[in-house]
N, C-alpha and C positions, 0 to 999 in steps of 0.2 A: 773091656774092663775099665771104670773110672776110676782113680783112686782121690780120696781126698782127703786134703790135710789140713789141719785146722792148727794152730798158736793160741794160746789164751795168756791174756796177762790178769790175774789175782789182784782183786781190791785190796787195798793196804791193812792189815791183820788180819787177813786169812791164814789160819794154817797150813801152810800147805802139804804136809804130811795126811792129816786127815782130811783135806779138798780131796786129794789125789783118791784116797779110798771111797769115797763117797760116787764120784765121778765114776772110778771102775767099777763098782758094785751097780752104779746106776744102769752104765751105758753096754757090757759086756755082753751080759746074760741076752743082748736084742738078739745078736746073731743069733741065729737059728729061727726067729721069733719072726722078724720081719723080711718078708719077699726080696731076693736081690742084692740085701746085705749079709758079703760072703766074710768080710773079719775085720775085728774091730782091736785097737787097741790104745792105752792111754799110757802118756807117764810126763812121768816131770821132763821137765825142759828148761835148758840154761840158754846163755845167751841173750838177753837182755827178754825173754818170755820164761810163762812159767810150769803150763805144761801143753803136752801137745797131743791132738786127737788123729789118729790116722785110720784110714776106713777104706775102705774095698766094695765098690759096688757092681751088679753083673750088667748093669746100663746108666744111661744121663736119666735115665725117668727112673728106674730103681731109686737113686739118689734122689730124685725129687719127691719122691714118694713117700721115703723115709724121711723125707725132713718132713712132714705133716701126719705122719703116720701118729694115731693115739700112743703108743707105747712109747714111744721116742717123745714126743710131747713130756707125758708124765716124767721119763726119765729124766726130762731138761729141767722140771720144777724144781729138782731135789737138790738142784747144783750151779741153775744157771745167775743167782743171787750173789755168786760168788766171784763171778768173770767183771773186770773193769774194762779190759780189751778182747779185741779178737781181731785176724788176721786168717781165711782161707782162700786156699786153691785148690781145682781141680785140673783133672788130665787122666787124658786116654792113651790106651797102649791098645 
């Protein structure tokens, strides 16, 4: 299993109450949707970031796959305008 986890830091006036919903409404609904990706989840984040993406995949090529996957694309339009930083790792168990 890969998990990976993402930090995002928000452009300066973003809302982020309604980032955060945009984001989950976008990115949730994949699981089940695309091959490999077993759970997704989003939410705010403190700490000097703003929120954070954590993902579950069933290989290193699941994960790659979903990051070019068409659905996951569309899903990034809706919300990637919004991100000023980003910060990820992965790792296996």
């Amino acid at each position: 299993m890969v998990k990976h986890i993402v930090m995002y830091k928000f452009k300066e006036g973003v809302d982020k109450d309604e980032a955060i919903g945009i984001i989950h409404d976008a990115l949730t609904p994949l699981v089940g949707k695309i091959p490999g990706l077993n759970h997704l989840e989003v939410a705010l984040a403190y700490q000097g970031m703003d929120y954070a993406l954590y993902s579950e995949f069933e290989s290193r090529e699941a994960l790659a796959a979903y990051a070019e996957h068409p659905l996951h694309l569309a899903a990034k339009e809706k919300f990637f305008h919004f991100n000023e930083s980003r910060v990820a790792a992965d790792y296996e168990l």
